[in-house]
VEXDREN-2710 file (C-alpha; in Angstrom, 1 decimal):
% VEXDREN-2710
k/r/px/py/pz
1/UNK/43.5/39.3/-57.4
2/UNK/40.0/39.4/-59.3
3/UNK/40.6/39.4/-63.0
4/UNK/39.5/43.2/-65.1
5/UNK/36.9/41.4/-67.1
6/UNK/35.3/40.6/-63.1
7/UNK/35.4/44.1/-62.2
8/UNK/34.1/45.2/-65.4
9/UNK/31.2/42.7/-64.9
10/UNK/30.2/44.1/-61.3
11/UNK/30.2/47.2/-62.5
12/UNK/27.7/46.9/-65.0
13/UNK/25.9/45.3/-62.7
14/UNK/25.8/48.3/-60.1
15/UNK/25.2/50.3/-63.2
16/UNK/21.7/49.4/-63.5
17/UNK/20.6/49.8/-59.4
18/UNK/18.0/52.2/-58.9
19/UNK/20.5/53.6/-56.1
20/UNK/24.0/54.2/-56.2
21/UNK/25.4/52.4/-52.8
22/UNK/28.8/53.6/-52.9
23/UNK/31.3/54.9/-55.4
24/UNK/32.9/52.6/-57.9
25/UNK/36.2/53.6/-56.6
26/UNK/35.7/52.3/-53.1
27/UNK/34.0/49.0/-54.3
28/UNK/37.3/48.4/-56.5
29/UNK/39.6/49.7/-53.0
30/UNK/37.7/47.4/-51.0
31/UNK/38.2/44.1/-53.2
32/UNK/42.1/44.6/-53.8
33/UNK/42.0/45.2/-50.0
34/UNK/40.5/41.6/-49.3
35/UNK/42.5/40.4/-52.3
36/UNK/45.8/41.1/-51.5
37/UNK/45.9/41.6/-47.7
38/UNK/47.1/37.9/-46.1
39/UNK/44.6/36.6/-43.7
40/UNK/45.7/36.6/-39.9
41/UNK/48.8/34.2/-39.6
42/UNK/49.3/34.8/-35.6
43/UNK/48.3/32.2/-32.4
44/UNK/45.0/30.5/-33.3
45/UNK/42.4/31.6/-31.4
46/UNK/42.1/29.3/-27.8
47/UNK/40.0/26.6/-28.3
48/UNK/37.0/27.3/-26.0
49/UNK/33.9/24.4/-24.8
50/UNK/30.9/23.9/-27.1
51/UNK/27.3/24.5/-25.9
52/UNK/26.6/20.9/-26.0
53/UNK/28.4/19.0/-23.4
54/UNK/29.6/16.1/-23.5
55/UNK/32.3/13.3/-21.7
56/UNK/32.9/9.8/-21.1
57/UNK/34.1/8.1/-17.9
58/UNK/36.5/4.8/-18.0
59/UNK/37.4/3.1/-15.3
60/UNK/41.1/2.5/-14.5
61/UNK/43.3/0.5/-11.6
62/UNK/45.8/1.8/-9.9
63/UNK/48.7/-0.8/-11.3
64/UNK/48.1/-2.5/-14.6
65/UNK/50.5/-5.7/-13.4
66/UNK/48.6/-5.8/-10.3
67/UNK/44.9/-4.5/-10.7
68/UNK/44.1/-5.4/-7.3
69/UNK/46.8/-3.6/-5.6
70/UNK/45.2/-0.4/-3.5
71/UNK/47.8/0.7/-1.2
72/UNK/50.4/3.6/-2.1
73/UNK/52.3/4.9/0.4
74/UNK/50.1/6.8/3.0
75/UNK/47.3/6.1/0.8
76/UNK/44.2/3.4/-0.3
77/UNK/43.1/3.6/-3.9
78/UNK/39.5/4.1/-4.4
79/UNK/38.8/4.4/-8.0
80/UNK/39.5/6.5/-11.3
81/UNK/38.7/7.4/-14.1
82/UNK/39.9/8.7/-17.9
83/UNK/37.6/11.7/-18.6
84/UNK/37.2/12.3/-22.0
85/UNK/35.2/14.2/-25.2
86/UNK/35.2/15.0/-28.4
87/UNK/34.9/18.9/-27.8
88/UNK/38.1/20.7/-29.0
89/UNK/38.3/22.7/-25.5
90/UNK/38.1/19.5/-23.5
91/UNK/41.4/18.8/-21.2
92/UNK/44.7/20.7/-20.1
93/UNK/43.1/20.6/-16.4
94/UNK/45.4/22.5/-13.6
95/UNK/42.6/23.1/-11.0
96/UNK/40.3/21.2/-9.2
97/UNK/37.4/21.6/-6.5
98/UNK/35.1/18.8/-5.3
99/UNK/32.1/19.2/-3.1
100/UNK/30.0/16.3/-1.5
101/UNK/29.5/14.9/-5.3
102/UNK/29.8/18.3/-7.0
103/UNK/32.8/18.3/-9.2
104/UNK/34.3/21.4/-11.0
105/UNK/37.5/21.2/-13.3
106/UNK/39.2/24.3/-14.5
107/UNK/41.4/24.4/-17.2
108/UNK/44.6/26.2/-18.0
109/UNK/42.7/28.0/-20.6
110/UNK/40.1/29.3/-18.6
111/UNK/37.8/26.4/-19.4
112/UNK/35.2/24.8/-16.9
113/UNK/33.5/21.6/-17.0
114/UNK/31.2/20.9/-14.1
115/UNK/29.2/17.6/-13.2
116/UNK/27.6/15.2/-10.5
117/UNK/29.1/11.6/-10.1
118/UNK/28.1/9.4/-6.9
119/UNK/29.8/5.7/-6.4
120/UNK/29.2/4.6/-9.6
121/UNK/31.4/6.7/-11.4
122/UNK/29.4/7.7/-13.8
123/UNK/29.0/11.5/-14.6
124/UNK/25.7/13.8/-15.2
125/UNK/24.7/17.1/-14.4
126/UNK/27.5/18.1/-16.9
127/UNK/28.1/21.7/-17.8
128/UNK/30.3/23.4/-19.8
129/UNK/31.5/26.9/-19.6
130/UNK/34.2/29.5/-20.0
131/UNK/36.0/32.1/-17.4
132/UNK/33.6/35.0/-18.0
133/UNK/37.0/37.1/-18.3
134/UNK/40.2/38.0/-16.9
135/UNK/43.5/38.7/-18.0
136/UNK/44.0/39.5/-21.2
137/UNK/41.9/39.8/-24.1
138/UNK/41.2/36.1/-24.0
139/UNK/42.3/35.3/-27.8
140/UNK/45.6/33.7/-27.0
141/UNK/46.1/30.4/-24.1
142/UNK/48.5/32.6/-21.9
143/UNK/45.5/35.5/-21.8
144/UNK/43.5/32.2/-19.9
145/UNK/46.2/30.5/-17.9
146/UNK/44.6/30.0/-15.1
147/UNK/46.7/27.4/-13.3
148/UNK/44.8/27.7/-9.4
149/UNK/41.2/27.6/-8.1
150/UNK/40.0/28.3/-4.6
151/UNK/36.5/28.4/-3.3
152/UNK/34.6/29.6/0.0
153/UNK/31.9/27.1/0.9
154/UNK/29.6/29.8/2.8
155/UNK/29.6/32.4/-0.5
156/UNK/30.5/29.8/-3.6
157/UNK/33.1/32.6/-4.4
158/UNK/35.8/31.7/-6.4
159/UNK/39.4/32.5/-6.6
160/UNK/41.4/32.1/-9.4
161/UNK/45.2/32.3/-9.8
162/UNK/46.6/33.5/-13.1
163/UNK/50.4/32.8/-14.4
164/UNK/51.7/34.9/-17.2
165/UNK/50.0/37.9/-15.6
166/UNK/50.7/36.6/-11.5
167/UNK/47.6/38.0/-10.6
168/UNK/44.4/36.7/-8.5
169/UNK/40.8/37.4/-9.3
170/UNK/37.3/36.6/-7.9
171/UNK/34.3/35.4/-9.5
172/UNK/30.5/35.3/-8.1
173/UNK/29.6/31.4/-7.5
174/UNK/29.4/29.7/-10.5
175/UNK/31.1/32.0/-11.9
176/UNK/28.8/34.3/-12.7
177/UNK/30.9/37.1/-13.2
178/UNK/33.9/38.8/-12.8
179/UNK/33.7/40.6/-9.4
180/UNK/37.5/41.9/-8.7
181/UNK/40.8/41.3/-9.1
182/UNK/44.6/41.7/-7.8
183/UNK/47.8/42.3/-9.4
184/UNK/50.0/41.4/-6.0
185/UNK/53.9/43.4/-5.6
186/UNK/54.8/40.3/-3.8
187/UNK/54.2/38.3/-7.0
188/UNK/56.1/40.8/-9.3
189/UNK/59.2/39.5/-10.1
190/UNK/58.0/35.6/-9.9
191/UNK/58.4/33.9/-13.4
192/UNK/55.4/34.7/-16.1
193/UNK/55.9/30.6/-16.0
194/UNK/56.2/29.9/-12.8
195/UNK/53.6/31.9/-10.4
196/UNK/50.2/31.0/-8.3
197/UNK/50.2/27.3/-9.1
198/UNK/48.5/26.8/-5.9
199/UNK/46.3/28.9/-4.3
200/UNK/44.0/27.9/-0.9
201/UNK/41.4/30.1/1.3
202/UNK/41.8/28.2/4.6
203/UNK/38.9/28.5/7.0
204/UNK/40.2/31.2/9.1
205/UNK/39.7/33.1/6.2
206/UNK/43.8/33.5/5.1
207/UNK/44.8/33.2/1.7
208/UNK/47.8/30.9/1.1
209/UNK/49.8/31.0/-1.9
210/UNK/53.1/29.1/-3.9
211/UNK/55.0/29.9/-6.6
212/UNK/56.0/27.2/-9.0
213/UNK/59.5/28.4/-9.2
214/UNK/60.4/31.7/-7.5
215/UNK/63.3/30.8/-4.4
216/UNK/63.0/32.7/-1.6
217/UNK/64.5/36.1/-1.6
218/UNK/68.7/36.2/-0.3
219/UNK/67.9/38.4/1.7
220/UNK/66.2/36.7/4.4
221/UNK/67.6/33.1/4.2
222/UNK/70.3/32.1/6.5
223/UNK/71.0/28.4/4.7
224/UNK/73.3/27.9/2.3
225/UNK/72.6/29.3/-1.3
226/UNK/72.2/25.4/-2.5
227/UNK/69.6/25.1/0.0
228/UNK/67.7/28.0/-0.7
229/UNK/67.2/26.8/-4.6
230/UNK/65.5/23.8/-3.7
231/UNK/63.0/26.3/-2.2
232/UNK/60.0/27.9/-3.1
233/UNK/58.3/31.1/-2.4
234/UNK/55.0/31.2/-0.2
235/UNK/52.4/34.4/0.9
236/UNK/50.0/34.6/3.4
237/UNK/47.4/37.3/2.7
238/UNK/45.5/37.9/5.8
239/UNK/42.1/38.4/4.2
240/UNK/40.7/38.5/0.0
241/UNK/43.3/38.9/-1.5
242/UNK/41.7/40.9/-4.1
243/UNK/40.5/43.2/-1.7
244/UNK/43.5/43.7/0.4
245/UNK/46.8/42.7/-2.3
246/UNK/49.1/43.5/0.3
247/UNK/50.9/40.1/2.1
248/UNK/51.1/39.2/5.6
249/UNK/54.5/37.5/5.6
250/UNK/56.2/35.2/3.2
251/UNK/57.8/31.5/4.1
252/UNK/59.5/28.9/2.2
253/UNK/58.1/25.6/0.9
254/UNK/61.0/22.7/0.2
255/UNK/59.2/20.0/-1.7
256/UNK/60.8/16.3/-1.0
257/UNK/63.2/15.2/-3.8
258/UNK/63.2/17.3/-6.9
259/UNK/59.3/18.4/-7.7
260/UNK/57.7/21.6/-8.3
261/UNK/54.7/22.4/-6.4
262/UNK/51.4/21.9/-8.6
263/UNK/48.2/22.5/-6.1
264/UNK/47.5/22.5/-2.6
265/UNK/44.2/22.1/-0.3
266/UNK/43.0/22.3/3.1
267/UNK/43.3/19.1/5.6
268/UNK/40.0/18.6/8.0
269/UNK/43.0/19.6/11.0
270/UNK/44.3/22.8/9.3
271/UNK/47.8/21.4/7.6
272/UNK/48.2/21.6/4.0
273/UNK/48.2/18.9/1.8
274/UNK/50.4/20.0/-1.4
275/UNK/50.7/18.0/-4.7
276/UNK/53.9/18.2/-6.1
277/UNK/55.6/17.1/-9.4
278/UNK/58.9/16.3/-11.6
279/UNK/58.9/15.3/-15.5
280/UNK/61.4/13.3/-16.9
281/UNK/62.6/12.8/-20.2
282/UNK/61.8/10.8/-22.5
283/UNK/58.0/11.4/-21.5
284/UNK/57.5/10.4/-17.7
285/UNK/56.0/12.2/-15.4
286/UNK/55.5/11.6/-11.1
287/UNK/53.7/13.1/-8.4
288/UNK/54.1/13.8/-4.6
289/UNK/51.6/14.1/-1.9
290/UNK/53.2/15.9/1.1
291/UNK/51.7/17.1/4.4
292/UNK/52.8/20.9/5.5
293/UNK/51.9/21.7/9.1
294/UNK/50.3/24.5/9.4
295/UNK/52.7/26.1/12.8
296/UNK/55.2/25.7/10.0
297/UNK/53.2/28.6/7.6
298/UNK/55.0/31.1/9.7
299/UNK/57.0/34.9/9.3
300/UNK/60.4/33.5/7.5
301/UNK/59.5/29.9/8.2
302/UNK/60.9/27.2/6.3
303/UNK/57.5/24.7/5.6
304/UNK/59.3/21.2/4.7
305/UNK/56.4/18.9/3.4
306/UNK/56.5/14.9/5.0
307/UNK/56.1/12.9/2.0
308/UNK/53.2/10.7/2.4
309/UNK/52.7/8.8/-1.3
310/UNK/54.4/8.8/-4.4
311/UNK/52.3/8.5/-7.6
312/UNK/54.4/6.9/-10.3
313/UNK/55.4/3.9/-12.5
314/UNK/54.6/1.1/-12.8
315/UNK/51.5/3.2/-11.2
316/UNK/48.8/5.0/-13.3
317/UNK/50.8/8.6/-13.5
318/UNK/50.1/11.6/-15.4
319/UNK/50.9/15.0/-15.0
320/UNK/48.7/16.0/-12.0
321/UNK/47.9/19.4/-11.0
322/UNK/45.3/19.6/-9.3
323/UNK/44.0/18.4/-5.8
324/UNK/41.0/18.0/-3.3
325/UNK/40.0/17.1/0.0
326/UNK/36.4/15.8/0.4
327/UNK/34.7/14.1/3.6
328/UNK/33.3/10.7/3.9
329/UNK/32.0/8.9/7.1
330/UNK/34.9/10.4/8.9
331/UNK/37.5/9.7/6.4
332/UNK/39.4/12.1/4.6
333/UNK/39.5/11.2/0.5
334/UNK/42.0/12.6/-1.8
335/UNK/41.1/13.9/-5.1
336/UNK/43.1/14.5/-8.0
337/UNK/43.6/15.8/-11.3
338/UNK/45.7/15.4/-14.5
339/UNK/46.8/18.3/-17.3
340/UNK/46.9/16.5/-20.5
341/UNK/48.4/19.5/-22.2
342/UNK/45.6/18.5/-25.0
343/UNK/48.7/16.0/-26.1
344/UNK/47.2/12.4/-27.7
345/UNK/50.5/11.1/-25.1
346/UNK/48.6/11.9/-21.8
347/UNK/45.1/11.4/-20.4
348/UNK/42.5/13.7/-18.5
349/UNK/42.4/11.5/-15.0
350/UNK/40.5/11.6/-11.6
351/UNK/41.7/9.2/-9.5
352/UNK/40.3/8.7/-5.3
353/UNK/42.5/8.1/-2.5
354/UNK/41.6/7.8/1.2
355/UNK/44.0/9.2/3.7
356/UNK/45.4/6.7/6.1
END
């Protein structure tokens, strides 16, 4: 509180102003007001990217004890990299979309950093930006979870699944803008933890969804009720999703081994490729890369994936999230992502993979 000889002081000092501003009783009001009211003491606002971008690319192997090894599984390393910066917004990546050398990263804060990198690994073109909006206000991380990204090559429109909220919206390429969104009834009683981790536009124009931890419903599974908890819920939309929120059918993913679904693409022959992944305490975390045919993404079907790598130690391993198919002379490279949760523990990395 100001002291009475203060007060006394400011108004003698409004005394002798050729206009009176505002009454001496509203001045005194206003300072106990600012005075004695506690500042805010709620979530801090969510740390959003600076105007001046900036990152650093270092090159990892994929095993530390044998820095030539290459092969995993299904799999030939072809690079990484630690992405890093000094901005406060940097990291916590759950979503990523690579085309020809074109790479975007979207946070689970709604944060986007975009850039160019050819064979040398070394990044420019970089951009920063934020989600334009979406759920929420946008003060608080869960108002920005935005955990899935999918993109149509022929527009550049972008689709972007929300947890906390379980809704879908579309931005304008580059994202422009806000165009619409959808607040599904198929996604209503998923977890506000657990929805549209992965989220894919295949070509035909269907939208395929997973939930991170919703089981299929008892009512249609005929297994045992052990079985159906290793399960997952799937949609299909038919179309936009935020156009039409209404689902074609539903089907059930069972990941391989204990994992949660993380991110899924696209294969050049129409199966899904689905990154899944388990965390184990102390602090370790491991990834799956499974192959989903797509006759299994059917009415009731049950869509088992055929485990084709396992990304773990003594391997480089972080907690990925977030996947991408690209095309090279006729060989299909895997991209992927890691969430750092913004913890000094983990590490932003992009690591290359070629299918074999």
């Amino acid at each position: 509180m100001l002291p009475v000889t203060s007060i006394a002081s400011m108004t003698r000092a409004m005394r002798i102003l050729p206009i009176r501003i505002l009454p001496l009783r509203i001045v005194v009001v206003v300072l106990l007001v600012l005075t004695l009211v506690p500042g805010w003491s709620g979530e801090e606002r969510l740390a959003l990217l600076g105007t001046r971008p900036s990152m650093t690319a270092t090159r990892v192997v994929l095993d530390r004890r044998d820095p030539a090894r290459t092969r995993v599984g299904g799999l030939t390393f072809q690079g990484g990299v630690i992405l890093g910066s000094r901005d406060s917004g940097f990291g916590g990546f759950s979503a990523l979309n690579v085309t020809g050398d074109r790479f975007t990263l979207l946070s689970d804060g709604g944060n986007i950093v975009q850039f160019h990198m050819g064979a040398d690994w070394q990044p420019h073109g970089l951009a920063f930006a934020n989600l334009p909006a979406g759920p929420g206000l946008g003060w608080e991380k869960r108002d920005r979870d935005s955990e899935s990204m999918t993109v149509d090559p022929a527009t550049g429109r972008i689709w972007v699944g929300f947890e906390g909220y379980n809704a879908i919206w579309r931005y304008a390429a580059g994202f422009a803008r806000a165009e619409r969104l959808a607040v599904s009834n198929a996604m209503a009683r998923w977890p506000d933890n657990g929805g549209p981790e992965s989220l894919v536009r295949l070509r035909d124009g269907r939208f395929v969804t997973i939930s991170e931890e919703a089981h299929v419903s008892r009512k249609w599974w005929r297994g045992s009720d052990r079985d159906r908890l290793r399960t997952r819920e799937g949609l299909v939309f038919a179309g936009d999703p935020t156009r039409d929120p209404q689902i074609a059918f539903r089907f059930a993913y069972v990941a391989t081994g204990r994992f949660d679904p993380a991110d899924m693409t696209e294969l050049p022959n129409g199966d899904l490729l689905v990154l899944d992944r388990a965390f184990a305490l102390p602090f370790r975390w491991s990834n799956t890369l499974s192959i989903v045919r797509r006759q299994d993404i059917r009415p009731n079907g049950v869509a088992r994936g055929r485990r084709i790598a396992t990304i773990a130690a003594p391997l480089i391993n972080d907690n990925f999230e977030g996947v991408s198919v690209t095309q090279e002379r006729g060989a299909t490279m895997i991209w992927i992502v890691s969430d750092d949760n913004q913890l000094v523990l983990q590490r932003t990395l992009l690591l290359k993979f070629r299918l074999d």
